[in-house]
Structures are given as structure tokens and as C-alpha cells.
N, C-alpha and C positions, 0 to 999 in steps of 0.2 A: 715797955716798948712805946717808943713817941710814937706818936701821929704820925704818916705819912705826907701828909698835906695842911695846909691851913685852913683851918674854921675859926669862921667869921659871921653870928648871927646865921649857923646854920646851913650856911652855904661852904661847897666846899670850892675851893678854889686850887686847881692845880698849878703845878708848877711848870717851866718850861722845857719843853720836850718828855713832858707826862704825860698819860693817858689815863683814863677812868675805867675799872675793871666792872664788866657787866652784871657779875654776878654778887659782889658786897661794896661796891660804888665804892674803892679805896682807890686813890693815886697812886699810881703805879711807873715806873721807868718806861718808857717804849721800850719796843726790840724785845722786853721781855718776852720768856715763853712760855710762863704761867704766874699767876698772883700771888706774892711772897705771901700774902695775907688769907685766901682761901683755897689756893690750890688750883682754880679754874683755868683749863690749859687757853693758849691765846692763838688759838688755831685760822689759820684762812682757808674758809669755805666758801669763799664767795667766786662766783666765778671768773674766768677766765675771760681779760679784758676790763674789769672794773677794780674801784681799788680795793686794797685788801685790806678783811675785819681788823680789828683793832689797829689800823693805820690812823695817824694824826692828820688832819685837815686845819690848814692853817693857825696852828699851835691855839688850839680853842677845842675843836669838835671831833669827839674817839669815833671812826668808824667802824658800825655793826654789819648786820646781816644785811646784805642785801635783798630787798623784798619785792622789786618790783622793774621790768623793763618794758618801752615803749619807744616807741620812733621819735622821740624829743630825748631821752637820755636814762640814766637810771636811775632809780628811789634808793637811799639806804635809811637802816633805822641807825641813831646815832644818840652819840651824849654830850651834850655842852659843858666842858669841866667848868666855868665858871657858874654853875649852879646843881651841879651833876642831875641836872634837866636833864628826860629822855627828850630825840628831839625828831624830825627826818628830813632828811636832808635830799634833794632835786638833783644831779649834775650833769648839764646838759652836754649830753653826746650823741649827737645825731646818728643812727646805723647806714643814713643814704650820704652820710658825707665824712664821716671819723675811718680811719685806717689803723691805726696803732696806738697805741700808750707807752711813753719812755718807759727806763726803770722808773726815771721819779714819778712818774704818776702823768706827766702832762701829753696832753690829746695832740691825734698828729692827725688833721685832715688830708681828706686824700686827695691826690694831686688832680690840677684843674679846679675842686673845692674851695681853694682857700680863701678866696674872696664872700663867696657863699656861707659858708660857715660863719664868716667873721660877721655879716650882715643877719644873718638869722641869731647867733649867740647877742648880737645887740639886742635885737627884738628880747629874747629871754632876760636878760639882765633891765630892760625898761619896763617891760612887765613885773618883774623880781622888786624892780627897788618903790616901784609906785605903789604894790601890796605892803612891803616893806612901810611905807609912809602912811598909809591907811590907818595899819595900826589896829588893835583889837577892836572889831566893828562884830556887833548881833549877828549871829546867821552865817560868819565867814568862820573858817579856820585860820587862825593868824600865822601869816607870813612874819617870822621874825629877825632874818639877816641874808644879805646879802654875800657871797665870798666871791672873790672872781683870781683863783691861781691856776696852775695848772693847763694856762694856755686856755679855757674855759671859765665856766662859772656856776656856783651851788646856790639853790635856794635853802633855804633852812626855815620850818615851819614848827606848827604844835603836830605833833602826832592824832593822824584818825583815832577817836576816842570813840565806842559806845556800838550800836547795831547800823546798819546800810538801812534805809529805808526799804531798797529792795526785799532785803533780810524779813523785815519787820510788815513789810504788805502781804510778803507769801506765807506766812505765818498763820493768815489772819484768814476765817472764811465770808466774810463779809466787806464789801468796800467800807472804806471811811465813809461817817458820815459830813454835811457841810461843816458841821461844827468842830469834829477832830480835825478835816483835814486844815480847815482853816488857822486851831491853835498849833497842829505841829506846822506847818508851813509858812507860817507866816514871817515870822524871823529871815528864813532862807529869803525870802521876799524882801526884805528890809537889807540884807543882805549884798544881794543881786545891784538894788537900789542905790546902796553905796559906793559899790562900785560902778554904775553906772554915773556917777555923779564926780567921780576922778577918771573918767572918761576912759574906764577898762570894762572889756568885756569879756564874761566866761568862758563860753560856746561850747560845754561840756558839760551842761547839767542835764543830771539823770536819778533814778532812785541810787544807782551804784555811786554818786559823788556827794550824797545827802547822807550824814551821821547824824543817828537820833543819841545828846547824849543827856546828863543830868544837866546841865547849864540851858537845853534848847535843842534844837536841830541846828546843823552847821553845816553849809555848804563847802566842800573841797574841790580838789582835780583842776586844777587850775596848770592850764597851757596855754602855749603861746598858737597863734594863728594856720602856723603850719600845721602846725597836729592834729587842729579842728578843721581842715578844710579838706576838700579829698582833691588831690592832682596838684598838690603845693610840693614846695621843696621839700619835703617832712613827709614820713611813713604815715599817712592820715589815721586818726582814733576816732572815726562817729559812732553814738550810739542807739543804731537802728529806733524807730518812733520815737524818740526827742530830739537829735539835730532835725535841724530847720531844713527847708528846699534850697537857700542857695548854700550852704553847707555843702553840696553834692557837686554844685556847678564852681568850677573852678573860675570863671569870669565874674562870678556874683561876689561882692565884697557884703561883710557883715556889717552890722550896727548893733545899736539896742533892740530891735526888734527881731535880733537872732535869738536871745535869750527870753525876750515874750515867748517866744514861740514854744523855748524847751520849756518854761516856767506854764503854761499851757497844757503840756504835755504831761506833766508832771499831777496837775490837778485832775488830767482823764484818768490816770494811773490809780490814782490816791481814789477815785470816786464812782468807779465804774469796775475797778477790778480788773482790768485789763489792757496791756500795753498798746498805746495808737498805733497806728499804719502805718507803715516810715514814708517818710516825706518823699524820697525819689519813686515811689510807688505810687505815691496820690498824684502825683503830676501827671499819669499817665491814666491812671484810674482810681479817680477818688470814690472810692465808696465806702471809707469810714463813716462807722453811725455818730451821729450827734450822740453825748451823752447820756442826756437825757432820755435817749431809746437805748440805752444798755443798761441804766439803772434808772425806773420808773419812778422809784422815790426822789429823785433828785427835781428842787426846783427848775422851773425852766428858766430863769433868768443866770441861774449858773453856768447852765446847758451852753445858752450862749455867749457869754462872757469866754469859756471857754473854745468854743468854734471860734470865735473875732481872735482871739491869741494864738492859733492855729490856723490862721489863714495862711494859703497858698504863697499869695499877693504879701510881699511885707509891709508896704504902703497903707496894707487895712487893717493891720494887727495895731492893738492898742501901743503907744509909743512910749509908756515907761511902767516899771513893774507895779507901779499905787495905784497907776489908772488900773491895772487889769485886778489887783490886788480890792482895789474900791469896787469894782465891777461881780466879783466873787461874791463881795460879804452881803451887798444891798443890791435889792433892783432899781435901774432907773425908772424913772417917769413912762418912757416907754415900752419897759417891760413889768411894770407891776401888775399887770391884768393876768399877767402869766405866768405867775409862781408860784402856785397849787400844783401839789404833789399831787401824783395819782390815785393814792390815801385818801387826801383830802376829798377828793375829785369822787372818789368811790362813797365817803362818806357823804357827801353830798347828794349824790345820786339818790345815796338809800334814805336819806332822811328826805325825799320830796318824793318818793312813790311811798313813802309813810302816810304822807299828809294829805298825798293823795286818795290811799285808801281808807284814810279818817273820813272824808268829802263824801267818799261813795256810799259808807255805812251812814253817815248821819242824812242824808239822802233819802237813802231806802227806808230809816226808820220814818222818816216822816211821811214818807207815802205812805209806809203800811198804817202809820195812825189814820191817814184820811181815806181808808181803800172801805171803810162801814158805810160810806154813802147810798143814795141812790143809782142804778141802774143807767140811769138818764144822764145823771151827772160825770160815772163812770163813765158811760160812752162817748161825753163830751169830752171828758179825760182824752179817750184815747184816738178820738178823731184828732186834738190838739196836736198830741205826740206824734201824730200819724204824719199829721202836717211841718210839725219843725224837723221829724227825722228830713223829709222830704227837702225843704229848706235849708240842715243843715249839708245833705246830699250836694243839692247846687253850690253849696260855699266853700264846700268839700274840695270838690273840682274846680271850682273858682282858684280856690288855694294851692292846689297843685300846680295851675299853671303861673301861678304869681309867685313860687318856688325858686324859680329861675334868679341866678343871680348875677349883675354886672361886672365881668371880667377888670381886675385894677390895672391901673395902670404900673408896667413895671421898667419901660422904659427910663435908662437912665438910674436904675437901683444895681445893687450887688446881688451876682447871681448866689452867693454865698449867705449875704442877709434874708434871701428871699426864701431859701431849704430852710434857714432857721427858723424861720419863723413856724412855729405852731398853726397859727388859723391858716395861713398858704399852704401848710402841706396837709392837713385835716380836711380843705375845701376843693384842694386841685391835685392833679398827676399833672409833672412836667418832663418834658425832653427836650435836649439842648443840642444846640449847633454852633461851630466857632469860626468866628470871620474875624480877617484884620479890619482895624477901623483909626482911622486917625481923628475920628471926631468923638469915641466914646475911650475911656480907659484900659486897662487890663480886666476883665470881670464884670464890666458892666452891662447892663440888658442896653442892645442895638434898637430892635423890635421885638415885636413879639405876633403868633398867631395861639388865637383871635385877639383882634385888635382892643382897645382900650373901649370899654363902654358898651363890648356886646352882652347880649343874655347867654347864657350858658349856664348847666344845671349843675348841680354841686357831684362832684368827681370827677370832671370835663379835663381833659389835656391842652394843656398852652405849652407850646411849644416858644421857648426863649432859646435868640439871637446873641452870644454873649461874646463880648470884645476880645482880640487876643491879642489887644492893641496895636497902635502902626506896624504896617510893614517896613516902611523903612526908616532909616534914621540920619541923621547929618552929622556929619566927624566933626567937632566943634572947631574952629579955627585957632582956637587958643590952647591947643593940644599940646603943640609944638613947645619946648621948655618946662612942662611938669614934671614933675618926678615920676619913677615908672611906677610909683604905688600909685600917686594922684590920676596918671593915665588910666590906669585899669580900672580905679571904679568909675571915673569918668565913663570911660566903654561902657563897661561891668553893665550901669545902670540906663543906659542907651538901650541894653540888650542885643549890642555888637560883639561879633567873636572876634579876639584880636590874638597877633602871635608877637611875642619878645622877641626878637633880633638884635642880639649886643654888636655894637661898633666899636673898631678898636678910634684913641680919642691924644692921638700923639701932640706931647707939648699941651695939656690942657686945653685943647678948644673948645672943647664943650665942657658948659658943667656935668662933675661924672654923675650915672644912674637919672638923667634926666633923658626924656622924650627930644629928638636932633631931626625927626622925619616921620612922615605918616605915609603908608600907600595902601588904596587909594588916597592922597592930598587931602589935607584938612578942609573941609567946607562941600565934597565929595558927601549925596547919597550914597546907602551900602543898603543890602537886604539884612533887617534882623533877623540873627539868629542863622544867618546863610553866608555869608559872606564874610570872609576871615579879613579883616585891616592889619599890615604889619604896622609895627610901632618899635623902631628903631632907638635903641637908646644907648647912650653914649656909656664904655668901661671907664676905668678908675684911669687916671692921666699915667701915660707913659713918655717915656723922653723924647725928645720929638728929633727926628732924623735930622742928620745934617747938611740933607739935601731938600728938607721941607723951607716954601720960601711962606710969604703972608700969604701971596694967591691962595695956594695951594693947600694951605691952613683950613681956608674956607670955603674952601671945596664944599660939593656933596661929602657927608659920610661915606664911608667905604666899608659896606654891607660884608657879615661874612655870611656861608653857607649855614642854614637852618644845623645845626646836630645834637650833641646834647647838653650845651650851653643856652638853646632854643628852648622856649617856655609854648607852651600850648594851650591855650584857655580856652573853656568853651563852657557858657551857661545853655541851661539847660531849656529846650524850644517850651514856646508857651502850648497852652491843652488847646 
């Protein structure tokens, strides 16, 4: 019996309108309804609405089991017949905007949708083809092809290989130490890095997106913006204590410093044993411990290296993964005093009431060699003693009141840098209060009581003023003509609530999906975080009536009613 297929150096290469049988990788007919060659029936299990197992994708890729759904589309496991590579394959099908699938396969958005779709499936596919371009990078799972049929588009990847990290931590009864967490994470790191450097971003790392396998640890889960953000177009996927705070807030646009933050998160997980506070929870009430007070062995300069990537404020989080990745492995200059573990710190302890009690015995022996004197001399002995205990009594009390120690200045520091710090919280108890201020930051100490330079004794309460930055903010005048992405973080980072209002845009007058009107008027104060701005932006051109004249072209816009073509953003009020 011939071959069914051609081999070439090992590779098997199918033929056209073949498929690869899962169970002895032979080339096989479509449409078949079991493997001439092993018997294996070629059944569809997969469910209702996606495509079905051993279905061909673009005369290349046999579809398997489907393994996974989410509010971006479905996962299936598949085989590349040009290598009879396992492979799995993405295909985006939104559940807030897809209605049907032909017989042939292809996606039918549903009505009112279809501009929607078609603008979110771009976003996937520029995601898709730039990982595509990337190319096999440390620490990633490689994205290896692009397809775009079926009226959508499939990503095609290596398959999850090896244990979850999550897997792999609960396993274990001890946190990692600096040193594992550092060898297995640090790739991911390098990772992240890369793509940060083709100017993509994850916004999905977690223990459950990290595979530990024999090549390294590899970061996956890779979506598009919808999916990671909550109140987008997209069935939002966060993953409670590593998305970040504007992850939550639909007005707050991402950057690199989304991914510090879950990369952050990731190092409390790995080092402490236990999952962080989820970020829309610490905006209300942050009382996650520092590290370094969940696992006493941990240096303090990791402690906070960690805090600084997990800050609130994205502004204060370190701004790419090497700074925080350099911040992990060594202390800086102004943290080297403070990275004795509490081991260390215990050993320390006990080796100086050692030498202290060395001091006291060689002490004593020498008095007792000189205690055969005289009487006289003994007496003067201890009239001496009589007199320096007395002496050291007044220096005693001398000393107690010279105890007292100069409150710092912490005006104008981060109320955040100031918890971290060891000697501030070992020397003071603080309580805080939050005012807008247009002259200090988001987080920053205003004032403080007791003021800069008093005495106060070591335990004392300073109560810190901390910024909850401006109240209000100015709608930029150059608003008008952005695109509705550039508008919103525009807003976004203002800390203005704003609402989409689409205009219909007959005959082209405006460019479509750009910014046509503002109300309140550009150059208009608004209260942050209170006052919603609409931001009217023009739809895709339609024919322009044949009673439209130039005047009337350039009209106002002509607003429709809010429904649910209306978008609703709103980041989340400062503490």
C-alpha cells in the first residue's frame, strides 16, 4: 500500500482538500467518516455554533476539539498538515456581537453590529499579525500564522506546553525563594519586554497564562483590548489580583504600565504565597500587606520594588519590565541599608547580646580578682560605684528626654513610598485624609500634622494630607478632529467621564470615527470624575441626500438619541 501523502525530509505534506487524522497523523480525504488507515471514527463533538472537528481551515489546518470559549471567540486544538504540527488555533467570534454561522462556516454579525465587529475583528487581526512578526521571542508562546476567512479571522499558535504556574505554586508549601522566582520568571520578563518594544501589550498576565515548560517558562493568553478591559465592547476576562486599577475603569486607557503592574503581581504570588487584593478593591480600601510582611524572609528592597509595580497611580509604577525586572534582582543605592532578611536581622541580634554577655563575664572576673583588697579601698570601691550609678541615673534621664525625635519632612513625597519604607513605618503610626489639590499630584503628601521639624517620641501619629489631584480639568481645545480612540485617552487621562454619541455623517463630511463636537465646548472646565463630556463622533459616510446643499453640510452634527449604539465610560473616582 502507497503512502497516502507525500514525505519530504520527514514532513508530511497533505494534499488538497485532505486532512490529517488525529489519531496516526495519515492523510486522509475530507468528508471522510473514519481513517482508511486506523479506523478512528471522524465524529463532530464540538459544539453547537463553532466549526466542526476534523473540518478543514483554509486547505492547511485539520480542526480538533474545541478546548476553550471566551468573550473574544473560540480556542480549538488543530494540526497543520504542512508539518503534521499539533497546533491551536484563536477564531474570533465575539458572543456580544456574532448571531449565526452559515453552512460554510462564515460568521454572521448581528444586526446593528456590523460595523462593530468589523472594527474590533481589525483590532484582532493587528494584534495577530504583529505577534505573527515578532516571531519566536524567550518567554512568549509563538504566534505562528495569521488566516482571515470565513468573514472573521484565526490566529494559530504553538500549543500550551508543560504545567500553569498556578498549577505549579499550589503544589508547593513554601513561597519561592528570590532566587527561583527570579530564574523561572525572568524570561516571562524578557518576554513582556519584547513585546513591549513592537508596541503590544498583554493585559492578561497571571499564574494561569504562564507555562512552566522544559525550554523556560512562556507567557500566553494573549487578547485583544476588549477582552482585558471591563465595559468595552467585548465580554470582559480580568483576572481578580493581577489586572491593574484602570483595567476596571472603562475611561482609563492601558499602556506598559498595565503589564508592570500584573508582572508585579505576579512576583507577590510567586513570593509570598498568596494571591494580591484585586486592584478595584484597593481603590476603595487598600490594605494589602507589603510583601515583605507576608514573607519575613524576603528582602526589603524586593518588598518594594514590588509595591512601586503595584502601585494605584500608573504614573509611579516603574515604566518598563527591566526597570522593575533590575529593581527585583539588586538594591539600589537607596535601598541597600535595607535588605537583611529577618534571619539575618535575628542573627544579628543574637550575635551582639553574645558579646555582650562576653563584656559582662570578663568584667566580673576582674573585679573578683581585685575584691582581696583592703576594706578602705573596697569602700572606696563602692562609694565610687555609688557615685557613677548616681551619674549615670541623671544621664539616664538626660537620655530619655533627648529620645525624642524630629518629625521628616514628607511633604511633597508619595504617600505610597512613605508605607514602604521600613524606618517610617518601624518609627511612626500614620492616618490619612484626601483633598483635591491642583498644586500637588495624585498621591502626594499636601501637609502633614505635626509639622516638619517637631519633636515627637518614636510611635507618634502623623497624620498625612495626601493629593487626590485636581478637581477639575480643561477639555483640551484640540479635541475636536481626533479619532474616538485618541479622544478617550485624551479624557481617559484628564480623569474626565465622557459618553460616545455617534452622528450619522451623510456625503462624507466629516472624517468617519473622529471626534465632530464636544459638550461642554472644548476649553470648558468640567469636575473630574463628576461630570460626564459628550464627545460626539462622526459614523462611517453615507450618501448624502439630495436635498443636502454645502450650507447644510456644515451644519452642527445632528446628534442621535443615547441607546445602545451609545458607549458609557467612566473611570474609577480617586481614594
Amino acid at each position: 500500500m502507497s503512502l497516502p501523502c507525500e514525505w519530504k525530509e520527514r514532513k508530511v505534506t497533505a494534499l488538497p482538500n485532505q486532512i490529517i487524522c488525529d489519531n496516526c497523523m495519515s492523510c486522509v480525504d475530507e468528508g471522510l467518516a473514519e481513517c482508511p488507515f486506523c479506523g478512528a471514527k471522524f465524529e463532530n463533538r464540538n459544539p453547537r455554533g463553532t466549526l466542526p472537528a476534523y473540518s478543514l481551515l483554509a486547505g492547511r489546518y485539520t480542526i480538533g476539539a474545541c478546548i476553550a470559549v471566551d468573550g473574544e471567540g473560540v480556542t480549538y486544538q488543530a494540526i497543520d498538515s504542512t508539518n503534521a504540527h499539533r497546533v491551536v488555533i484563536k477564531e474570533y467570534v465575539p458572543v456580544t456581537m456574532c448571531a449565526a454561522r452559515t453552512r460554510e462556516g462564515a460568521v454572521v454579525p448581528r444586526p446593528g453590529k456590523e460595523v462593530l465587529f468589523k472594527t474590533t475583528r481589525m483590532d484582532f487581526v493587528d494584534l495577530y499579525r504583529s505577534l505573527v512578526t515578532l516571531g519566536r521571542t524567550e518567554g512568549l508562546v509563538t504566534v505562528l500564522d495569521l488566516v482571515e476567512t470565513n468573514n472573521t479571522a484565526y490566529a494559530v499558535r504553538e500549543p500550551d506546553e508543560g504545567e500553569t504556574l498556578q498549577s505549579y505554586l499550589d503544589s508547593r508549601e513554601e513561597p519561592l525563594t528570590q532566587e527561583e522566582a527570579l530564574m523561572l520568571l525572568r524570561p516571562v520578563v524578557y518576554g513582556v519586554e519584547a513585546m513591549h518594544r513592537m508596541g503590544l501589550l498583554h493585559r492578561g498576565i497571571s499564574p494561569e497564562t504562564v507555562f512552566i515548560t522544559p525550554a523556560g517558562a512562556k507567557l500566553s493568553g494573549y487578547a485583544t483590548l476588549g477582552l482585558r478591559n471591563a465595559g468595552g465592547e467585548l465580554k470582559s476576562q480580568l483576572v481578580e489580583g493581577y489586572a491593574a486599577p484602570e483595567q476596571y475603569a472603562v475611561a482609563e486607557f492601558d499602556g506598559k504600565y498595565t503589564d508592570i503592574y500584573s508582572l508585579g503581581a505576579l512576583f507577590y504570588r510567586a513570593l509570598t504565597g498568596h494571591t494580591p487584593l484585586a486592584a478595584n478593591l484597593r481603590r476603595t480600601n487598600d490594605n494589602m500587606l507589603p510583601a515583605h510582611r507576608v514573607n519575613r524572609e524576603l528582602p526589603g528592597y524586593v518588598s518594594t520594588a514590588i509595591g512601586r509595580a503595584m502601585r494605584l497611580n500608573p504614573s509611579e509604577r516603574p515604566q518598563s519590565a527591566s526597570d522593575l525586572l533590575a529593581a527585583i534582582t539588586a538594591p539600589t543605592k537607596l535601598d541597600s541599608r535595607f535588605h537583611l532578611t529577618s534571619r539575618q536581622w535575628k542573627f544579628i541580634g543574637i550575635a551582639a547580646a553574645g558579646l555582650v554577655l562576653v563584656l559582662a563575664l570578663s568584667i566580673w572576673a576582674i573585679s573578683s580578682a581585685l575584691g582581696g583588697g583592703k576594706e578602705e579601698e573596697s569602700s572606696s570601691i563602692s562609694s565610687s560605684v555609688s557615685e557613677s550609678q548616681s551619674s549615670s541615673s541623671q544621664s539616664s534621664s538626660s537620655q530619655s528626654v533627648a529620645q525624642k525625635v524630629s518629625v521628616p519632612n514628607f511633604v511633597g513625597e508619595t504617600y505610597q513610598d512613605i508605607i514602604d519604607s521600613d524606618n517610617y513605618t518601624e518609627m511612626f503610626l500614620f492616618t490619612t485624609e484626601y483633598e483635591y489639590s491642583d498644586d500637588y499630584d495624585e498621591g502626594k503628601i499636601i501637609r502633614q500634622e505635626p509639622a516638619f521639624g517637631n519633636k515627637v517620641s518614636p510611635g507618634a501619629t502623623i497624620k498625612l494630607y495626601v493629593s487626590k489631584g485636581p478637581e477639575y480639568a480643561t477639555i483640551p481645545t484640540n479635541i475636536v478632529g481626533l479619532s474616538k480612540g485618541d479622544a478617550q485617552q485624551v479624557l481617559s487621562e484628564l480623569n474626565v467621564l465622557f459618553e460616545i454619541v455617534e452622528v450619522e455623517n451623510p456625503g462624507g463630511t466629516y472624517k468617519a470615527y473622529t471626534v465632530v463636537k464636544t459638550e461642554p465646548e472644548a476649553g470648558q472646565k468640567v469636575k473630574m470624575n463628576e461630570t460626564v463630556v459628550k464627545l460626539y463622533v462622526a459614523k462611517e459616510a453615507t450618501p448624502a441626500s439630495s436635498e443636502s446643499t454645502p450650507e447644510s453640510s456644515s451644519s452642527q452634527p445632528t446628534t442621535e438619541t443615547p441607546s445602545s449604539s451609545t458607549e458609557q465610560t467612566q473611570p474609577a473616582s480617586g481614594n
